[in-house]
Structure formats: C-alpha cells, structure tokens
C-alpha positions as CSV (number, residue, x, y, z in Angstrom):
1,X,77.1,-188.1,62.5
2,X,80.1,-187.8,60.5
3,X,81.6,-190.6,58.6
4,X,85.6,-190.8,59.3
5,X,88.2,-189.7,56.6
6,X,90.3,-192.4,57.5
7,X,89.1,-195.9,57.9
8,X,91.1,-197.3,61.3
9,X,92.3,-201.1,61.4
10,X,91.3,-203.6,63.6
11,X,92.6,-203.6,67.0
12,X,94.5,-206.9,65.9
13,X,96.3,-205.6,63.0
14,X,96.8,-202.1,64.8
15,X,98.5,-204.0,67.7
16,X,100.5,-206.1,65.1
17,X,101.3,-203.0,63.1
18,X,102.4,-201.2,66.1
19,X,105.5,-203.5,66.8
20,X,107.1,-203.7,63.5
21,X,107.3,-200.2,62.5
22,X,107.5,-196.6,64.2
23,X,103.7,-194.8,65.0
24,X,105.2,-191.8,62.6
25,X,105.3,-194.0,59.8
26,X,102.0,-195.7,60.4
27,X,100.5,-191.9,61.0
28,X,102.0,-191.3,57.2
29,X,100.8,-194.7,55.9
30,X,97.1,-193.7,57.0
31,X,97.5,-189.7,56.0
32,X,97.0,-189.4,59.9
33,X,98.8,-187.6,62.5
34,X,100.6,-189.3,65.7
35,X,98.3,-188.3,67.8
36,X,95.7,-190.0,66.0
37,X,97.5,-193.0,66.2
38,X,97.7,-192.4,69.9
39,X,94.0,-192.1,70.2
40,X,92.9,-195.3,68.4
41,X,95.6,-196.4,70.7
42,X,93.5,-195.6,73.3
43,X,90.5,-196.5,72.2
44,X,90.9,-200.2,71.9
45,X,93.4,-200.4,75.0
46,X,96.5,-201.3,73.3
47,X,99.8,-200.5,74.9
48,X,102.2,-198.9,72.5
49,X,106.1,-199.4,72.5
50,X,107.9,-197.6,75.5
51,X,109.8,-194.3,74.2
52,X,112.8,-194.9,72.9
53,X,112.1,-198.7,71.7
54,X,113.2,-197.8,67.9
55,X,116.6,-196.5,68.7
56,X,117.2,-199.4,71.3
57,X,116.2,-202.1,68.8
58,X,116.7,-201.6,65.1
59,X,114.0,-203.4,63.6
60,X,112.8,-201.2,60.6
C-alpha cells in the first residue's frame, strides 16, 4: 500500500479548520485540491459550510 503525500489532520482540527477559513485556502495550505478536502470531508462525516457561507459572513 501506498503511503499518502499529504498527511491529513485530525477530524477535530479539520472540523475546526473548516469554519474559520475557505476549503480553497485549506486545499492550498495542504498542496491539495478541493476535492480532496471534500473527501476527508467525507471520510470522517463532517458537514462542511453551506455554499455561499464566505460571501454571507466575512470572517477571513
């Protein structure tokens, strides 16, 4: 088996990562795409933002 190119965070600090700044920033951050960050998304069950929750609230 392969070992991963990028090492993922924990589900915790993914979740809290998630919240404070845009998934296209996180995918740069980790030299990952977006979908990437969809999938580890989807592997621990974490619920990203709705679309459209950066433009609403101006947080970054």
């Amino acid at each position: 088996m392969k070992a991963r190119k990028v090492e993922r965070p924990s589900k915790e600090e993914l979740e809290k990562m998630l919240w404070e700044k845009p998934t296209t920033w996180l995918a740069k951050e980790f030299g990952v795409s977006g979908k990437a960050i969809e999938k580890w998304c989807k592997t621990y069950g974490i619920q990203k933002p709705p679309r459209g929750y950066w433009n609403r609230n101006k947080k970054y």
